[in-house]
C-alpha positions in Angstrom: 0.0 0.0 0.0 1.2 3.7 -0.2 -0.2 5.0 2.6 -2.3 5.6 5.3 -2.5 9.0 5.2 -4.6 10.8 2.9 -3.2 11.7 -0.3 -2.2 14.8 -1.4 -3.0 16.3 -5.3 0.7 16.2 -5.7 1.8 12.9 -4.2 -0.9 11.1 -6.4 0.2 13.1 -9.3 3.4 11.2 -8.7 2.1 7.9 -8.5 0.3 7.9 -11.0 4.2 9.4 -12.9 5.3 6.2 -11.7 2.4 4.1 -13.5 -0.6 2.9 -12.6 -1.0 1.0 -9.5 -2.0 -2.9 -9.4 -4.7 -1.3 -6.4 -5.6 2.2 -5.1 -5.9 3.3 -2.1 -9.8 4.4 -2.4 -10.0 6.3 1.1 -8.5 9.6 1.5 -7.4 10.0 -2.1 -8.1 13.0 -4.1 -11.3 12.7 -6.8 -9.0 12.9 -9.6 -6.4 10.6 -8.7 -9.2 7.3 -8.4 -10.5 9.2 -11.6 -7.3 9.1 -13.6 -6.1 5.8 -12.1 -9.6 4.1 -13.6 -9.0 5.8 -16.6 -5.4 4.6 -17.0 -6.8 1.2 -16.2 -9.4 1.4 -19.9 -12.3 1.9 -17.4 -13.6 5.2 -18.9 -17.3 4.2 -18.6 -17.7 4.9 -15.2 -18.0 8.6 -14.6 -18.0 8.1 -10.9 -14.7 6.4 -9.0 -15.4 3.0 -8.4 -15.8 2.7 -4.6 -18.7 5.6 -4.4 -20.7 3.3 -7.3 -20.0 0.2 -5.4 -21.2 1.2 -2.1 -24.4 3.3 -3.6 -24.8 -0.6 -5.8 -25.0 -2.3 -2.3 -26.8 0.2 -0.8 -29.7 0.1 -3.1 -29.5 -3.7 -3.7 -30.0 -4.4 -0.2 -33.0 -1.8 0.4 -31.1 0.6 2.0 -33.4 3.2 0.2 -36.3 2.2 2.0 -34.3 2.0 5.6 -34.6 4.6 7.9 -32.0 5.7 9.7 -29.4 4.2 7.0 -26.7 6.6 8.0 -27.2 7.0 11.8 -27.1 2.9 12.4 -23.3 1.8 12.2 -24.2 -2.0 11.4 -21.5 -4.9 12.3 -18.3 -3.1 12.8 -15.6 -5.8 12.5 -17.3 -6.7 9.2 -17.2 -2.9 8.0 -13.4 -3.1 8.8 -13.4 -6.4 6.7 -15.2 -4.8 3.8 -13.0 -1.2 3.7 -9.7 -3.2 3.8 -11.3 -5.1 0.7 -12.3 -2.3 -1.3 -8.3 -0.7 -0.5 -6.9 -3.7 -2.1 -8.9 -2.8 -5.0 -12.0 -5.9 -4.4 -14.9 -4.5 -5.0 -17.1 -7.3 -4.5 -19.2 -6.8 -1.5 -21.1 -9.6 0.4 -23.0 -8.4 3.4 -26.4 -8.6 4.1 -27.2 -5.3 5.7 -27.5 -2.0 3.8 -26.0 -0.3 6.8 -22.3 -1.8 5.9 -21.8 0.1 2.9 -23.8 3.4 3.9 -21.2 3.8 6.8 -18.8 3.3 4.7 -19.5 5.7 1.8 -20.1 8.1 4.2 -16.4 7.3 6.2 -15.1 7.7 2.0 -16.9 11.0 2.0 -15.3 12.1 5.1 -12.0 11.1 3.9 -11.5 12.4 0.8 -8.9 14.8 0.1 -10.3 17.7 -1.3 -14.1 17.9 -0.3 -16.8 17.4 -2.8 -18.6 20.8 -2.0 -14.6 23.6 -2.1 -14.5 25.8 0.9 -14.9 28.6 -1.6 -18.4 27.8 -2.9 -19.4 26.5 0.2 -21.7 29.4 1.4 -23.1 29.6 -2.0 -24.0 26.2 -2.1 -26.0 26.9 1.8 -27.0 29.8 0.4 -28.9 28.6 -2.6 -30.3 25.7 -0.5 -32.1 28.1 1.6 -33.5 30.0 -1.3 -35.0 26.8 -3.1 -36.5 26.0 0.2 -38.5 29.4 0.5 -39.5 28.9 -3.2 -40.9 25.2 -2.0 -42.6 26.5 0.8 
């Protein structure tokens, strides 16, 4: 493995200098390293990386869209830790039977990533337009 720490823009821009890895490290990674490692790999169907459309796959497959409190339960925790250090090593064939496995895990990948999904920079826009969509609902 490379690391344990989250990756930096720069250090996976030198890994991926260095070629492709045989497995990525999925949590902690910047977007556009898992991005340019699956397209290096030929996979340039999925627009998503690989780890977010497996989990959301398992969440929906087991019903986790009709479960309440998907996020808030943490489900089996030695089993989660079986699962994440399988979908490190690059296996992304998941076999549980509870949709609360995967949802705490894509949302420890959320948490983890390198650069958050919503920039500190847009941020307040982004709450900022929520609340005006709301008093155009209401």
């Amino acid at each position: 493995k490379y690391t344990k720490a989250p990756l930096t823009v720069l250090d996976a821009n030198e890994i991926l200098d260095r070629g492709v890895p045989s497995h990525v490290v999925s949590f902690g990674s910047p977007l556009c390293f898992l991005m340019e490692c699956q397209r290096a790999e030929g996979n340039d169907v999925e627009k998503v990386p690989r780890v977010l459309s497996t989990l959301i796959d398992s969440i929906w497959r087991l019903g986790g869209h009709k479960t309440q409190g998907i996020f808030r339960i943490v489900g089996n925790t030695e089993r989660r830790g079986e699962i994440k250090a399988l979908l490190e090593e690059g296996d992304f064939r998941i076999s549980v039977d509870s949709p609360h496995i995967p949802a705490n895990l894509l949302t420890q990948w959320l948490r983890s990533l390198a650069d958050p999904l919503i920039p500190s920079s847009l941020y307040s826009e982004c709450v900022y337009q929520i609340g005006q969509n709301r008093r155009l609902d209401a």
